[in-house]
C-alpha positions as CSV (number, residue, x, y, z in Angstrom):
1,X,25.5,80.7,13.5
2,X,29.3,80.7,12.2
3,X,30.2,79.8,16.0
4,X,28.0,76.9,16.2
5,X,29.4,75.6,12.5
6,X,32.6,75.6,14.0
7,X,31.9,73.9,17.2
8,X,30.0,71.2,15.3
9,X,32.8,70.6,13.0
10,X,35.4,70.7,15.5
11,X,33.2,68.2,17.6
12,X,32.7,66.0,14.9
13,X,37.0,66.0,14.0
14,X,38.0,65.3,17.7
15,X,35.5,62.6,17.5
16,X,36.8,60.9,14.1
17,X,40.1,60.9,15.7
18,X,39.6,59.2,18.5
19,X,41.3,55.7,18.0
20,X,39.5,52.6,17.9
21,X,41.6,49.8,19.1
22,X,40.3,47.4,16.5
23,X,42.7,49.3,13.9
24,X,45.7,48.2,15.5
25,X,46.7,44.4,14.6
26,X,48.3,44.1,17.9
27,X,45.5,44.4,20.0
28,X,43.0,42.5,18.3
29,X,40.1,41.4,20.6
30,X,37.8,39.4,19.5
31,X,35.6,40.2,22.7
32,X,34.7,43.6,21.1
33,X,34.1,43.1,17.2
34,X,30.7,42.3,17.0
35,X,31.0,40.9,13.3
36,X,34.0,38.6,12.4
37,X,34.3,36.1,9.6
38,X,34.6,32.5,10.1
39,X,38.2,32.7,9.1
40,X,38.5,34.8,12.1
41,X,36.4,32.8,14.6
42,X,37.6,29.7,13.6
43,X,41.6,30.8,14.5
44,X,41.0,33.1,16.8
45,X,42.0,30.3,19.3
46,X,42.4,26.4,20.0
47,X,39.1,24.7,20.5
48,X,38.4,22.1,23.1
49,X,35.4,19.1,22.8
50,X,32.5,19.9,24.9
51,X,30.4,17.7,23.6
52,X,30.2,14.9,21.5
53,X,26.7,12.8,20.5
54,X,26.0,10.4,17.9
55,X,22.5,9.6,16.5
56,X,21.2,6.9,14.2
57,X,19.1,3.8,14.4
58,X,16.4,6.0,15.8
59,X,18.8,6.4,18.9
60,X,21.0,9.3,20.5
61,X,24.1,8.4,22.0
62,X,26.1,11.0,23.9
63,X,30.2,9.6,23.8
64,X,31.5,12.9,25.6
65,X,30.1,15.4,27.7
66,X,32.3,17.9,29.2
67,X,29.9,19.3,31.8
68,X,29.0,15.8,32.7
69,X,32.8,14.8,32.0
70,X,31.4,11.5,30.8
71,X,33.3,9.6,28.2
72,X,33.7,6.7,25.8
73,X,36.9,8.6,23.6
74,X,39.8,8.5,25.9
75,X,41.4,11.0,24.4
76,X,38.6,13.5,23.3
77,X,39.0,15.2,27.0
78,X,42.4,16.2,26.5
79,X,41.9,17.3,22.9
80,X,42.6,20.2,21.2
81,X,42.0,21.3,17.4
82,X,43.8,24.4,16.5
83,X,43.0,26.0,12.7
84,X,45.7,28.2,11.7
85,X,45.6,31.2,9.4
86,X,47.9,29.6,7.1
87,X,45.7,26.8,6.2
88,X,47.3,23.8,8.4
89,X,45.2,22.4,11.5
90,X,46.9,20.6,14.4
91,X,45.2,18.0,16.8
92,X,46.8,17.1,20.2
93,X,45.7,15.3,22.8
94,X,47.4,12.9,25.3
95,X,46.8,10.0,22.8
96,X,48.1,11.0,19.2
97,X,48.2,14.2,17.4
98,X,47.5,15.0,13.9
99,X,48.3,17.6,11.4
100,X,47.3,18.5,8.2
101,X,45.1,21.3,6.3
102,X,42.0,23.1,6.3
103,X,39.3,25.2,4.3
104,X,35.9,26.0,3.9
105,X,33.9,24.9,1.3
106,X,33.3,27.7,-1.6
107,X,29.8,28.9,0.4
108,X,31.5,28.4,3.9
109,X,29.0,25.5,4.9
110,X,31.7,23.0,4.9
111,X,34.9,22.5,6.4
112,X,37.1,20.1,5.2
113,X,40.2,18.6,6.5
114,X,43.2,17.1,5.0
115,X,45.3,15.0,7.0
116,X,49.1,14.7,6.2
117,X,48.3,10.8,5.6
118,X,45.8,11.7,3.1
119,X,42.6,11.2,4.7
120,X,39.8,13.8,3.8
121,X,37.2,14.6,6.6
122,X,34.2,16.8,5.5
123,X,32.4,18.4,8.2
124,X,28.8,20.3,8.1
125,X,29.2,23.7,10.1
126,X,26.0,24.2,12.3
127,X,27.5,27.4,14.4
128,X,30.8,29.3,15.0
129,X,30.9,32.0,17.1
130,X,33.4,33.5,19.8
131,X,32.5,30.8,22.0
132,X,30.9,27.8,20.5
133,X,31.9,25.9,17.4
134,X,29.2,23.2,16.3
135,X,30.1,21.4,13.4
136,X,28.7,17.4,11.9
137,X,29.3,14.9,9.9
138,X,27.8,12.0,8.3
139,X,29.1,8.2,7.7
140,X,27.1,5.7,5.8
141,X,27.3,2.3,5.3
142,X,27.8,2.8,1.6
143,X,30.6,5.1,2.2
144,X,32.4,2.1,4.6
145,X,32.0,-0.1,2.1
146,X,33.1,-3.2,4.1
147,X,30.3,-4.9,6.3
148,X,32.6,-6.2,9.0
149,X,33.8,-2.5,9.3
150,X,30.8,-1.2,9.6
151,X,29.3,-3.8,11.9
152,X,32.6,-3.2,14.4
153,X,32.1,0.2,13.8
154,X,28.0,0.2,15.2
155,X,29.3,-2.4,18.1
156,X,32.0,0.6,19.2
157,X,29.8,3.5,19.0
158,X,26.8,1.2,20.8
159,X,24.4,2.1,18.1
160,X,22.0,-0.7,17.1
161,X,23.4,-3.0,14.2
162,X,21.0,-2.3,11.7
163,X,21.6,1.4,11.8
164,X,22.9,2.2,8.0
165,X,24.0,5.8,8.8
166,X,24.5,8.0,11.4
167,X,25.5,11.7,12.3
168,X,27.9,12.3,14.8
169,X,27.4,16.5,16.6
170,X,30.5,18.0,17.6
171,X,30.6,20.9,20.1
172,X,33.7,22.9,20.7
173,X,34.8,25.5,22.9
174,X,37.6,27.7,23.5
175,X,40.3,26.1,25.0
């Protein structure tokens, strides 16, 4: 019985000291932790558009589709959002890049961007995972406040002029 004790125990050490690599900082990889935090997801890596769709007026228009590689934004192909651990964000792309800062929101439903000019973006998460980063936002005609703007605004996206709001789906991926 003693003998057994001690294999068991001995069994049980060798195991408990075998070294998982997700201990060491250096080789992170975020292919085997099953359960990371946004925090981690989000700047884990760059993230590239794969999709872009806007709907309102009772319509659904899509602006950019990767797999399609159709596109309205010129430079939403060759953009790419980066969220850094310390807070900033960078945007590049072959037609202007932006920086600035990010967070969540207090319940982690939110993220919302401040750009070094000043301008804050708040954007609804859908899903973030290790390969998909959905996220929305919202723009009403209230929050435009100037009907010109808005109407130029409707004409450029191609949704009908007597849409009064509309939500624009972002997909990302890695890039």
């Amino acid at each position: 019985m003693r003998y057994l004790l001690k294999i068991s125990l001995l069994t049980l050490v060798i195991t408990l000291q075998g070294c998982d690599e997700r201990i060491n900082p250096d080789k992170v990889n975020i292919e085997t932790i099953d359960e990371l935090t946004k925090f981690e997801l989000l700047t884990a890596h760059p993230w590239q558009y794969n999709e872009v769709v806007l709907k309102g007026g009772g319509q659904s228009i899509t602006q950019f589709s990767r797999p399609n590689s159709t596109s309205s934004i010129s430079e939403i192909s060759t953009q790419k959002d980066t969220y850094k651990i310390d807070g900033g964000f960078e945007t590049t792309s072959n037609v202007k890049n932006r920086k600035g800062t990010w967070k969540f929101s207090a319940d982690e439903k939110q993220l919302i961007l401040t750009e070094d000019k000043g301008t804050v973006r708040t954007f609804d998460i859908v899903n973030i995972s290790k390969t998909w980063f959905d996220f929305t936002e919202t723009i009403t005609k209230a929050s435009i406040g100037d009907d010109t703007l808005w109407a130029e605004l409707l004409k450029r996206t191609g949704l009908p002029a007597t849409t009064t709001e509309f939500t624009t789906k972002y997909s990302l991926i890695p890039a």
